[in-house]
ZATI-373142 format. One record per atom (N, C-alpha, C): residue number from 0; x, z, y; atom name. Coordinates in Angstrom, 3 decimals, decimal comma. Last residue first. Example, Ala and Ser with C-alpha at 12.3 -4.5 7.8 and 13.67 -1.06 7.14 Angstrom:
// ZATI-373142
   seq          X          Z          Y   atom
     1     12,850      7,080     -2,250      N
     1     13,670      7,140     -1,060     CA
     1     12,900      7,870      0,030      C
     0     13,190      7,800     -5,690      N
     0     12,300      7,800     -4,500     CA
     0     13,200      7,800     -3,300      C
// end
This chain:
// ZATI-373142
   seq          X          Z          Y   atom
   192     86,605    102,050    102,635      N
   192     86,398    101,355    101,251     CA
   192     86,906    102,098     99,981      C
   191     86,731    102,686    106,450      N
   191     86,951    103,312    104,843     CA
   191     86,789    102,566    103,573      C
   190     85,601     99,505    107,477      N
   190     86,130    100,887    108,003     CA
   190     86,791    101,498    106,074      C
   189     85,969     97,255    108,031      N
   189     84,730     97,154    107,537     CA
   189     84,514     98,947    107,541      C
   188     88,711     95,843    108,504      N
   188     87,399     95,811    109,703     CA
   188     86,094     96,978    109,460      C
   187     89,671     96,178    106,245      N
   187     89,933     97,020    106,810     CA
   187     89,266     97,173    108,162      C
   186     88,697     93,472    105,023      N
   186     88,254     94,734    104,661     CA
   186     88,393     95,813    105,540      C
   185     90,561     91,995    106,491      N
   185     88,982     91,554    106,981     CA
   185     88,722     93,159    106,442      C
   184     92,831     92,685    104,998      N
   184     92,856     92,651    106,658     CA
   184     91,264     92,901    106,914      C
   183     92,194     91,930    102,421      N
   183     92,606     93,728    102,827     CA
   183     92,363     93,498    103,976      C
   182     92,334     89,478    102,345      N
   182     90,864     89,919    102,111     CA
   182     91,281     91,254    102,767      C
   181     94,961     88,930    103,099      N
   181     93,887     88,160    103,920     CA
   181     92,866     89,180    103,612      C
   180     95,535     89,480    100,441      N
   180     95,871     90,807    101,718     CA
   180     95,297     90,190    102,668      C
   179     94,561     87,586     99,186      N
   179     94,128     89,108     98,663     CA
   179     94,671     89,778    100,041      C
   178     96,424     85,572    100,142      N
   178     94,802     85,723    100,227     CA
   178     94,000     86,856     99,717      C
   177     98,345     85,900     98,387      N
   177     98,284     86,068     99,845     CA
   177     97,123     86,444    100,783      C
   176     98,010     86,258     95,630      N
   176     98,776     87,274     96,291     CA
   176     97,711     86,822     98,132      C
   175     96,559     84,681     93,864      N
   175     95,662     84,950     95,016     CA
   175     96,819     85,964     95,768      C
   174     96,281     85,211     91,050      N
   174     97,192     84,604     91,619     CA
   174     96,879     84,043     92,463      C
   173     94,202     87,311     89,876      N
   173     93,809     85,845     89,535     CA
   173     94,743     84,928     90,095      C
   172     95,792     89,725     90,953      N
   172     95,642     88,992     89,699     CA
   172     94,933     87,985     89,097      C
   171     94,853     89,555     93,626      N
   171     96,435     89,246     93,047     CA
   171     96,566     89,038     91,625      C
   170     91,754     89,347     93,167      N
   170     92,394     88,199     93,525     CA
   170     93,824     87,823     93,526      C
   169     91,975     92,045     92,651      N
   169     91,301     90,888     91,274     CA
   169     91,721     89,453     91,917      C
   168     92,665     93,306     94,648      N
   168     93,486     93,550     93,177     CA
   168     93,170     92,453     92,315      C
   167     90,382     92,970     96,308      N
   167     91,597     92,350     96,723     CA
   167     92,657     92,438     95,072      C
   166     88,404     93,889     94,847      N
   166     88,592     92,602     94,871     CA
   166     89,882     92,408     95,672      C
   165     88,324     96,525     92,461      N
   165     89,071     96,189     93,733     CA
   165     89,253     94,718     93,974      C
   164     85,558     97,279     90,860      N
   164     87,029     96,544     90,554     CA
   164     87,335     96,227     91,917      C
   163     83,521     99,835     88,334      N
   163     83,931     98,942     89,705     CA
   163     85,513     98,104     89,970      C
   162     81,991     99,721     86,096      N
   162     83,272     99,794     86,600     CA
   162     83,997     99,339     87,349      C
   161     79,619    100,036     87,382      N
   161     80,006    101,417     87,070     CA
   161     81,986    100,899     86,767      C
   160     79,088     98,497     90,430      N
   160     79,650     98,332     89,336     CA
   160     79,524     99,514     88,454      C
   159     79,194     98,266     93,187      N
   159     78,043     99,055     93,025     CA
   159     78,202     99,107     91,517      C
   158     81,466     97,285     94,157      N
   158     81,475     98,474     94,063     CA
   158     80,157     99,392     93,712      C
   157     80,748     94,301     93,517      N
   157     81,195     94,992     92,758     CA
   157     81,471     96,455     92,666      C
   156     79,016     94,190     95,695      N
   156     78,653     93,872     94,347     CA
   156     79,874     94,368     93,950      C
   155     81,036     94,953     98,374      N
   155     79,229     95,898     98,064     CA
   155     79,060     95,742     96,332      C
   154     82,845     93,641     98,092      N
   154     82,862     94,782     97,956     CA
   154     81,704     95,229     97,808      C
   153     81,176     90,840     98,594      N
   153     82,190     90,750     96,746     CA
   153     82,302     92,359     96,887      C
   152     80,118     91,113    101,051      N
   152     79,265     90,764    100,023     CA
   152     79,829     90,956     98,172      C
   151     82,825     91,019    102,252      N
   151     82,459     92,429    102,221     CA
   151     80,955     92,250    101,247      C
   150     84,001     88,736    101,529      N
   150     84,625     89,942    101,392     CA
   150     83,715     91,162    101,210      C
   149     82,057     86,754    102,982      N
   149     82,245     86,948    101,716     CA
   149     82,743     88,465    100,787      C
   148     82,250     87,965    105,917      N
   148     81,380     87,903    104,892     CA
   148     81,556     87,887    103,633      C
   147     85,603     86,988    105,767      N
   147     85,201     88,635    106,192     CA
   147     83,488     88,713    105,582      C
   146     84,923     84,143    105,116      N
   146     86,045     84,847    104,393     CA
   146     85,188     86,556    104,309      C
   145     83,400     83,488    107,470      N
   145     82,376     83,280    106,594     CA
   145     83,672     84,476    105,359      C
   144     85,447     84,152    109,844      N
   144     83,940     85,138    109,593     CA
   144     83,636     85,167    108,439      C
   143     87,659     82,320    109,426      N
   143     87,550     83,717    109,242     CA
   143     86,556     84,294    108,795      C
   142     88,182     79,618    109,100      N
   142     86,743     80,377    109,576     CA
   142     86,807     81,741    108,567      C
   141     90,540     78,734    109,466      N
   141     89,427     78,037    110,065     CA
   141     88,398     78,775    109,938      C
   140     91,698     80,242    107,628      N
   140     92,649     80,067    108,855     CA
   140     91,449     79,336    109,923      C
   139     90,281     80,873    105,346      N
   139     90,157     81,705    106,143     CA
   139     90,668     81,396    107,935      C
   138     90,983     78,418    104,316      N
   138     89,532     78,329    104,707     CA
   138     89,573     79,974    105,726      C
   137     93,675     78,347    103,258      N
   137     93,151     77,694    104,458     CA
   137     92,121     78,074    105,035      C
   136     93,848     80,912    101,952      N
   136     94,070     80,840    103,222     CA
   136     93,529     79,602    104,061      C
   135     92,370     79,030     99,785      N
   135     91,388     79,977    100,706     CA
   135     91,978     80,641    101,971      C
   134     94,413     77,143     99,232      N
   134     92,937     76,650     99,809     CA
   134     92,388     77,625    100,447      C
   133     96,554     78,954     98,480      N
   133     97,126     78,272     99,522     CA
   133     95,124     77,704     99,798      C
   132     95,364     80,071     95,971      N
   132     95,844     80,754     97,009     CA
   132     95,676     79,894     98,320      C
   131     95,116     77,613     94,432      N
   131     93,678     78,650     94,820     CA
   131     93,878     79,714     96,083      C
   130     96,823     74,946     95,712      N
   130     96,401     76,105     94,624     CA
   130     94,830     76,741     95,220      C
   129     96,679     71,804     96,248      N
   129     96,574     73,398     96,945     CA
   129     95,988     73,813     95,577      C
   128     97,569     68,655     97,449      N
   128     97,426     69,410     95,858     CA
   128     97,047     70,795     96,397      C
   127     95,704     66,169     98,452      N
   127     96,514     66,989     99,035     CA
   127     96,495     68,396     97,954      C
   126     95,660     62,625     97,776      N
   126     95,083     63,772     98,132     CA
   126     96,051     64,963     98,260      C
   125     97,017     60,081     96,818      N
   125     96,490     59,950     98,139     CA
   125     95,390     61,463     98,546      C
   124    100,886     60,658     96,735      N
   124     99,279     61,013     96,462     CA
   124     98,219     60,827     96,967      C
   123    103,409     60,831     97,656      N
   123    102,672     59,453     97,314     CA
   123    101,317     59,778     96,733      C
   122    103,743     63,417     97,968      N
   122    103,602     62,845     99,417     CA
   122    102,967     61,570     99,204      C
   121    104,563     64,489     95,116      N
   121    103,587     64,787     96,393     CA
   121    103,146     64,154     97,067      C
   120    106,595     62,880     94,793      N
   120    105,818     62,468     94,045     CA
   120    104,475     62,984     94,561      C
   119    108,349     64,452     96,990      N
   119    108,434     62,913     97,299     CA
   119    107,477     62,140     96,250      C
   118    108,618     66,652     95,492      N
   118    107,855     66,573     97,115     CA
   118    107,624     65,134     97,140      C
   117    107,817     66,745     92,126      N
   117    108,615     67,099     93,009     CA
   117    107,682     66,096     94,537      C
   116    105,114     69,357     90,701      N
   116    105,819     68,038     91,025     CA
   116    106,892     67,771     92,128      C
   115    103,849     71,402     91,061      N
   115    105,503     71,619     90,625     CA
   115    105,845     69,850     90,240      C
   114    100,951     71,507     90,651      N
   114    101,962     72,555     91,840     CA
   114    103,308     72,416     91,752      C
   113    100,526     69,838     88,374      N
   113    100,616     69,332     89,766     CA
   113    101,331     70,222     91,052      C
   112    101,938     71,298     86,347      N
   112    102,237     69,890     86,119     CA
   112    101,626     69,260     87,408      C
   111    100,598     73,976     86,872      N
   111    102,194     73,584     87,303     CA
   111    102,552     72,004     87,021      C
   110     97,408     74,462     88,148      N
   110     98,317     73,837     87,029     CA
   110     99,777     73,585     87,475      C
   109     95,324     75,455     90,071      N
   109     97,007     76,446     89,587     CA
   109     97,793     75,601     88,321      C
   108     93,736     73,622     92,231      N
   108     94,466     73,527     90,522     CA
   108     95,275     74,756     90,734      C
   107     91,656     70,966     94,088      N
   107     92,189     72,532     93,638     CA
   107     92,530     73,035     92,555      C
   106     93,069     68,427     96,041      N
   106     93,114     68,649     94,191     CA
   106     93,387     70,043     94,146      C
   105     91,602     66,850     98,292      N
   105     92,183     67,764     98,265     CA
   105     91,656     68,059     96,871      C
   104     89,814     64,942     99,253      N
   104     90,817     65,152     99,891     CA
   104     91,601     66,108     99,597      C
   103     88,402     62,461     97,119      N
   103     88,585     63,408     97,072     CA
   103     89,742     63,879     98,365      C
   102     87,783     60,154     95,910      N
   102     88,470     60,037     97,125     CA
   102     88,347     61,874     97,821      C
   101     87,408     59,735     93,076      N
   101     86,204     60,350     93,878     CA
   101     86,321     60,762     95,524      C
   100     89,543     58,524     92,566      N
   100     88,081     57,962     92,150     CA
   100     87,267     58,878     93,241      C
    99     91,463     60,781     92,706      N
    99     91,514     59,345     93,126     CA
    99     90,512     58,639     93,079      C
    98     90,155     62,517     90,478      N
    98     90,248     63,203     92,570     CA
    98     90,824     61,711     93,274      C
    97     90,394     61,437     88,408      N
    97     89,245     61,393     88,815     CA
    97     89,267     62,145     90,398      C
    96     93,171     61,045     87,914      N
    96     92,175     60,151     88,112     CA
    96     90,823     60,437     89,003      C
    95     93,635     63,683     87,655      N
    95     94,368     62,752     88,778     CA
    95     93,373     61,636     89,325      C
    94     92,566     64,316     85,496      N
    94     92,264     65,442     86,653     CA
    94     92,848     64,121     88,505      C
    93     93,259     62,920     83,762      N
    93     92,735     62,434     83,877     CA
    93     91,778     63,155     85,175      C
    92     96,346     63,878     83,602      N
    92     96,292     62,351     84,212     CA
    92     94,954     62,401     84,519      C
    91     96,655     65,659     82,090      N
    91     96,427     65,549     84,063     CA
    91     96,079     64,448     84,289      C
    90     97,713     65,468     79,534      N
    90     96,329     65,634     80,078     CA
    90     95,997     65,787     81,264      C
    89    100,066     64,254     80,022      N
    89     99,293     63,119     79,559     CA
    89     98,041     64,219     79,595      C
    88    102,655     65,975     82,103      N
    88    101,548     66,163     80,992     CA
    88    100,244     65,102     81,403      C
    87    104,382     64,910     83,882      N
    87    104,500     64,451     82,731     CA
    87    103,852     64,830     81,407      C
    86    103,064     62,970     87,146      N
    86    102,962     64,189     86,494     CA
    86    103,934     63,546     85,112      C
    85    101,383     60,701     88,502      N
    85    103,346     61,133     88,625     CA
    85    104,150     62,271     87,642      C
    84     99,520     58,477     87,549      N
    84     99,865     60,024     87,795     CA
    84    101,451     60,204     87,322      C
    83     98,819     56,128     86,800      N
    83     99,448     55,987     87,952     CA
    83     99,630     57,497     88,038      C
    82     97,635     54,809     84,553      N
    82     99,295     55,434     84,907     CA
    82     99,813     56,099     85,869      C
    81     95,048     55,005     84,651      N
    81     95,702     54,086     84,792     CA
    81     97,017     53,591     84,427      C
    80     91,924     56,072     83,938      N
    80     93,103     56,339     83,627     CA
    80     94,013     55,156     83,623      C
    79     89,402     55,863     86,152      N
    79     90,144     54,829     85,067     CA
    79     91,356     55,652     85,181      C
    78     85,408     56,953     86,770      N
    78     87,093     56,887     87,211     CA
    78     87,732     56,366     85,532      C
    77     82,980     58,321     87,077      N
    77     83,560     56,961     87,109     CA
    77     84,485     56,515     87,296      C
    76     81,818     60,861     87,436      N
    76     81,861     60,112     86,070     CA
    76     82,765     58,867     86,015      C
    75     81,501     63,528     89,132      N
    75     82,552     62,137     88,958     CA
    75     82,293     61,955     87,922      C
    74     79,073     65,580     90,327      N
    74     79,923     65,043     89,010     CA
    74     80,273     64,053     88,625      C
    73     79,066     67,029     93,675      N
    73     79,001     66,041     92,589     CA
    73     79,780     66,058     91,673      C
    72     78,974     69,970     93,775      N
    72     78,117     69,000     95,001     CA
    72     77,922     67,524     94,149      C
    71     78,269     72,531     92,162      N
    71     79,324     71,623     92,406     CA
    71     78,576     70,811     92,516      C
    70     76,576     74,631     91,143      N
    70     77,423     74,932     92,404     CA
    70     78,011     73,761     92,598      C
    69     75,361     74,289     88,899      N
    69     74,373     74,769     90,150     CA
    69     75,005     74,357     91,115      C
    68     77,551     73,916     87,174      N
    68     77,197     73,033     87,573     CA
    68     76,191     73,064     88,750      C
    67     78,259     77,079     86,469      N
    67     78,912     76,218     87,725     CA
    67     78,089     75,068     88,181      C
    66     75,550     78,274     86,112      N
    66     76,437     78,568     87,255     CA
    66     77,409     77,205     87,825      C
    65     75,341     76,431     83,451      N
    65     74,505     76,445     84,418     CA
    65     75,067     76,887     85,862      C
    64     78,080     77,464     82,308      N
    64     77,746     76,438     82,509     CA
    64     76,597     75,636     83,530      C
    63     76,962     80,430     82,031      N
    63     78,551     80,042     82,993     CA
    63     78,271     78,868     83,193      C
    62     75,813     80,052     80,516      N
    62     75,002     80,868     81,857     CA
    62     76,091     80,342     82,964      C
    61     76,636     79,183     78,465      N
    61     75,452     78,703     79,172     CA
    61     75,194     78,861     80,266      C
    60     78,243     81,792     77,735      N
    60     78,678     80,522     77,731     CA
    60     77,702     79,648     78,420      C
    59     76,276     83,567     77,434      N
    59     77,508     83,527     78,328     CA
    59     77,678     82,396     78,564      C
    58     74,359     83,108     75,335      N
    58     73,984     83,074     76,845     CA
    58     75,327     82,972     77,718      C
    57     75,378     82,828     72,998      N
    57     75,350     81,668     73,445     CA
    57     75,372     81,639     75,104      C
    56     77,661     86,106     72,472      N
    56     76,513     85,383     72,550     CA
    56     76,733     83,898     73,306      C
    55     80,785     86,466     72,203      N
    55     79,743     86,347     73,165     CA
    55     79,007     85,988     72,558      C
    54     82,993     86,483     70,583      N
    54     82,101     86,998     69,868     CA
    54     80,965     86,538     71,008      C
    53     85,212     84,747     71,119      N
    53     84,054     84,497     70,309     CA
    53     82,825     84,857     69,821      C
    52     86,331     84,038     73,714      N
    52     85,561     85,320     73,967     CA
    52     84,675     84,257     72,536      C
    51     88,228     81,631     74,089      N
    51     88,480     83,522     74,438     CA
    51     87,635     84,358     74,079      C
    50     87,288     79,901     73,422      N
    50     88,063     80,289     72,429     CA
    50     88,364     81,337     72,724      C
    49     84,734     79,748     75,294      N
    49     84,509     80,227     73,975     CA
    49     85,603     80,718     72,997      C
    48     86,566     79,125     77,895      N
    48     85,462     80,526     77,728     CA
    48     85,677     80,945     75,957      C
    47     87,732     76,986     76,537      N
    47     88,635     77,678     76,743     CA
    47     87,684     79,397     77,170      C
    46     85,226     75,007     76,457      N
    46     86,162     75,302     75,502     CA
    46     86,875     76,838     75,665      C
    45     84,586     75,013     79,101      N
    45     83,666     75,757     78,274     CA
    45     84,186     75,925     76,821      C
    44     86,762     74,144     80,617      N
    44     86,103     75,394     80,727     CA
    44     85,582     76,280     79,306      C
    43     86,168     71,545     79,304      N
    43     87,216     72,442     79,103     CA
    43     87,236     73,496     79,506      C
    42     83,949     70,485     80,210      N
    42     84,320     70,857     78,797     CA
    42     84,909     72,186     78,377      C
    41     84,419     70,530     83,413      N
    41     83,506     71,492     82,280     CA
    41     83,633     71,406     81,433      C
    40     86,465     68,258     82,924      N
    40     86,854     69,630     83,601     CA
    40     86,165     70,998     82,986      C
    39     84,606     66,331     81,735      N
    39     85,732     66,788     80,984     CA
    39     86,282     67,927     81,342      C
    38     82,708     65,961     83,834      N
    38     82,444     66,538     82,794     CA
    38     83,604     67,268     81,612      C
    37     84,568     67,431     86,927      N
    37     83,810     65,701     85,896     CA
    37     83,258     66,662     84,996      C
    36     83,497     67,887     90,191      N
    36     84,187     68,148     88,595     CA
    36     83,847     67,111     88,074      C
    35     83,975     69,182     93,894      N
    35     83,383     67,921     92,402     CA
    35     84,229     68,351     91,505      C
    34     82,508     70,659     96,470      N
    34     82,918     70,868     95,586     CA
    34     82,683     69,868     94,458      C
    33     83,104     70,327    100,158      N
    33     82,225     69,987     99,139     CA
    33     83,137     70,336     97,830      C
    32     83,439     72,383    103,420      N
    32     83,778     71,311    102,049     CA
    32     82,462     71,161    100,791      C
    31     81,489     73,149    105,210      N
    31     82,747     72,687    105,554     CA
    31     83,443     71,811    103,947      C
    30     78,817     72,950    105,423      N
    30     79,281     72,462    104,485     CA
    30     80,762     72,259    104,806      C
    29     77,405     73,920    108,056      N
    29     77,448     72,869    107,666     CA
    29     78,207     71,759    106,644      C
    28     79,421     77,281    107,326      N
    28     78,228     76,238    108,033     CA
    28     78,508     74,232    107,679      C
    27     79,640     78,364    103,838      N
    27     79,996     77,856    105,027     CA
    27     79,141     76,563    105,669      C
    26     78,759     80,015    102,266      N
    26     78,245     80,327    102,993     CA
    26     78,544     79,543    104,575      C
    25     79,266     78,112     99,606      N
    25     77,548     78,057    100,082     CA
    25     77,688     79,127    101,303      C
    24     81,922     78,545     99,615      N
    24     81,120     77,035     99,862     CA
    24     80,018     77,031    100,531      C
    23     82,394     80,788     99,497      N
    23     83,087     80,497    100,125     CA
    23     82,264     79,194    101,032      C
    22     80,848     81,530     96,775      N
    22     80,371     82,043     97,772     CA
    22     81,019     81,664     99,145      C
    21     82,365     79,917     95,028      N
    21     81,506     78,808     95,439     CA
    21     80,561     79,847     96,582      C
    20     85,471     80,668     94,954      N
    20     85,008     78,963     95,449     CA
    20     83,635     78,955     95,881      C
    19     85,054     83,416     94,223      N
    19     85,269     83,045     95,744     CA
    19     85,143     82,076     96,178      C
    18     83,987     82,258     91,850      N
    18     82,981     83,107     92,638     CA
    18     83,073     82,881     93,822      C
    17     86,068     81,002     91,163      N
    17     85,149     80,765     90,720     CA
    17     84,134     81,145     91,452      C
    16     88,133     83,495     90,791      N
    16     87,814     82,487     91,607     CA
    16     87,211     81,608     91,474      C
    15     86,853     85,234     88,958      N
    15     87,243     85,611     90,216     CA
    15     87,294     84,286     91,349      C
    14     86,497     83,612     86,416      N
    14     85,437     83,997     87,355     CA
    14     85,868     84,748     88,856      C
    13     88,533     81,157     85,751      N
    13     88,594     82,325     86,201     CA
    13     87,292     82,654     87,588      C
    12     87,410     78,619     85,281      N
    12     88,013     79,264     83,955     CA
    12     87,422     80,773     84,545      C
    11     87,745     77,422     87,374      N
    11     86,405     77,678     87,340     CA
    11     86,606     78,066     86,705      C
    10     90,876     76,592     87,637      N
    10     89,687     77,590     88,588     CA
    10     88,997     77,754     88,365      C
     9     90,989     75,064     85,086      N
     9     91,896     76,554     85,651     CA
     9     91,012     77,443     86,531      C
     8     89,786     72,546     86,129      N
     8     89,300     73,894     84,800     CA
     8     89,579     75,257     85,303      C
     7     90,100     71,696     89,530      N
     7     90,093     71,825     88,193     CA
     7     90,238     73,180     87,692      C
     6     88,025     70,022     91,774      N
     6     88,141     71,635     91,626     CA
     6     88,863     71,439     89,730      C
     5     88,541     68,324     94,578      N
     5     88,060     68,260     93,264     CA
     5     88,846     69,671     92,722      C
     4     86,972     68,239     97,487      N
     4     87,556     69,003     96,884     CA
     4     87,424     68,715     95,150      C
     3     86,024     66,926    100,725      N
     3     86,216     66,924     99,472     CA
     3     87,020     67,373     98,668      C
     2     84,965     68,405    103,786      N
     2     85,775     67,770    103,081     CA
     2     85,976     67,833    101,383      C
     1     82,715     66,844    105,561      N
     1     82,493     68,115    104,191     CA
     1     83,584     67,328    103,740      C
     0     82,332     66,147    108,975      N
     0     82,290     65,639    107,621     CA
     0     82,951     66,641    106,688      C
// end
């Protein structure tokens, strides 16, 4: 069974990970996880694309939008803001909600209002919080191969770039430390780079 993942803004914000979420997804056998958003998650994406980048054309913005939604298994619509989030930013709540609604097993976020709750507000959750770092070690710790694929599919595309970009570098700077030298290990299979 495809374990469930509700994926917030933050991650899909950042095309680095973003990419690694969903080449991670679609290459793993029989669906080792599944990927959900609400609509509000995409909003906010698509807010936070446009307030960065005004000048883009429409296509960016669209294209990104089409991308993700291509990629994410379902879109939670049906969830109740209750109280019940332990957090003390009033906009989580509704990231909370909806990985409780959608029984979700696991809330992917770099937000500090869930990575920085204290342990004992943790533990009463009924899902399991992981950054972007801490999820893809997981996924490497269980299936290496599809990781070492990915890896070397992200080095070919981007080194064919004119400005090419070191994906292990793009993953310490998308705040990926660990899992970037995960990627160096597999890379270093691959011989010279």
């Amino acid at each position: 069974m495809a374990l469930g993942v509700l994926v917030d803004a933050n991650v899909l914000y950042s095309r680095t990970l973003r990419d690694w979420l969903f080449l991670l997804k679609l290459r793993s056998e029989a669906g080792m996880f599944t990927v959900y958003a609400t609509e509000d998650i995409i909003a906010e994406v698509l807010y936070r694309l446009r307030r960065d980048n005004p000048s883009k054309p429409g296509a960016f913005i669209s294209g990104i939008h089409d991308r993700v939604v291509a990629n994410i298994d379902d879109r939670i619509t049906d969830f109740q803001i209750d109280g019940s989030f332990p957090g003390d930013d009033p906009d989580d709540a509704h990231v909370h909600a909806a990985a409780v609604a959608s029984g979700a097993r696991i809330l992917l976020t770099d937000d500090s209002g869930f990575t920085d709750l204290p342990d004992d507000a943790i533990e009463q959750l009924p899902y399991e919080v992981h950054t972007c770092d801490s999820f893809f070690v997981l996924v490497d710790d269980v299936a290496p191969a599809i990781v070492s694929d990915v890896a070397a599919e992200q080095h070919a595309y981007w080194t064919s770039k004119p400005d090419s970009t070191d994906i292990a570098s793009a993953l310490e700077r998308a705040g990926c430390p660990i899992f970037a030298n995960r990627v160096r290990e597999h890379m270093s299979a691959f011989g010279p780079v």
